[in-house]
C-alpha positions as CSV (number, residue, x, y, z in Angstrom):
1,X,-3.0,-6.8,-8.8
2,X,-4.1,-10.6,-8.0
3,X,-0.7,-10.5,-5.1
4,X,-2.9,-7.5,-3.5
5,X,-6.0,-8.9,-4.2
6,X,-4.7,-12.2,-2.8
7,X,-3.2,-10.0,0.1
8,X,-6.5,-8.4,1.3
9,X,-8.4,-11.7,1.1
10,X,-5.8,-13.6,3.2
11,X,-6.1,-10.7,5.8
12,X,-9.8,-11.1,5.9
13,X,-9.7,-14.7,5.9
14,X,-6.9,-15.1,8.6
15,X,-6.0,-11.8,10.6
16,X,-4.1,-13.5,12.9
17,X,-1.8,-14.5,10.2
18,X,-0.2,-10.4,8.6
19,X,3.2,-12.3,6.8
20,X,1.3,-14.6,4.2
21,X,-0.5,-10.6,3.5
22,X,2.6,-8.8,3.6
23,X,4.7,-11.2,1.6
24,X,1.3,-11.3,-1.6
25,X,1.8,-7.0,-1.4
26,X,5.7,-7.1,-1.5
27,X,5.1,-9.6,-4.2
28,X,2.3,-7.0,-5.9
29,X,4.7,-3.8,-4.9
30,X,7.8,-6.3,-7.3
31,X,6.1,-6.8,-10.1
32,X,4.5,-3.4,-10.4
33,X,7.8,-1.9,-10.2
34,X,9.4,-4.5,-13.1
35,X,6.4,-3.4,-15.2
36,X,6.6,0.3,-14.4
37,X,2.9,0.3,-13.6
38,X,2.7,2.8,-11.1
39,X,-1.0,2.7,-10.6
40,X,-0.6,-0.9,-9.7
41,X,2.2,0.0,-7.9
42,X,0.4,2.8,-5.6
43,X,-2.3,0.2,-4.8
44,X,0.6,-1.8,-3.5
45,X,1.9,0.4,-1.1
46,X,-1.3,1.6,-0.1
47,X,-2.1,-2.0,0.8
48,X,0.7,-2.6,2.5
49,X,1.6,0.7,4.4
50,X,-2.0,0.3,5.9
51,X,-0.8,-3.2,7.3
52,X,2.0,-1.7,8.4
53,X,0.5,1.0,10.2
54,X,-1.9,-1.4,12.0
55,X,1.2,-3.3,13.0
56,X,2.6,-0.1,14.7
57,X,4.9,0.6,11.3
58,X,4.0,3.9,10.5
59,X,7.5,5.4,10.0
60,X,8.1,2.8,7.2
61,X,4.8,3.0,6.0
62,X,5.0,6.7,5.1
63,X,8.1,6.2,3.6
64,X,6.8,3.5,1.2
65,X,3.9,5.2,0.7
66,X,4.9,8.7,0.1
67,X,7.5,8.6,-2.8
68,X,5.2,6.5,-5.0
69,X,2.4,9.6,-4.2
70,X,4.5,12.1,-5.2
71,X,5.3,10.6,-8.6
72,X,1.6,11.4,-9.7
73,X,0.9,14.8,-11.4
74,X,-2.5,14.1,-11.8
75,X,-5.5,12.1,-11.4
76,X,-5.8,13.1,-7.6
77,X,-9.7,12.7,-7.3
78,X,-9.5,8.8,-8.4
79,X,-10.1,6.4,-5.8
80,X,-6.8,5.3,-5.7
81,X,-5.4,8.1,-5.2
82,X,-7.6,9.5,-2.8
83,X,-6.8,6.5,-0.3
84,X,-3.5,6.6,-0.7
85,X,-3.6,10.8,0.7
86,X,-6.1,9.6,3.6
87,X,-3.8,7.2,4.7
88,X,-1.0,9.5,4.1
89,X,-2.6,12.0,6.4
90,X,-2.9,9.3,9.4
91,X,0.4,8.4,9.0
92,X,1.6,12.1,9.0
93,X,0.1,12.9,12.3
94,X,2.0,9.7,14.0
95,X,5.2,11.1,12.8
């Protein structure tokens, strides 16, 4: 959680500057999957398939984004999860 945390700072702080962000959630998306943490682990690939579909990546961010969604049986009306289907939705309709 502090790579994604560090992440979303960095792309507040610098915009103009997405690859220090994207390599703090591929560090996040790592270790959650080492640890088996898939909550952690959606955050991640929430964080960065939204950076990747502001960078035009929306193909690859559904595919990130979609298998770790589909893992979860329940808990769909966290916040969590909720972003991760309303970003799933956007990136559906660019297919």
């Amino acid at each position: 959680e502090v790579y994604r945390l560090d992440g979303e700072l960095l792309l507040k702080e610098t915009p103009a500057k997405p690859d220090q962000a994207e390599t703090a959630f591929t560090n996040a998306l790592e270790v959650a999957r080492r640890q088996f943490a898939k909550s952690w682990e959606l955050r991640a690939a929430t964080s960065l398939a939204r950076l990747w579909h502001l960078q035009g990546r929306s193909k690859g961010a559904l595919e990130l984004l979609q298998p770790v969604y589909a893992w979860f049986t329940e808990g769909f009306d966290t916040r969590d999860l909720k972003a991760a289907k309303a970003l799933l939705g956007i990136l559906s309709e660019g297919r």
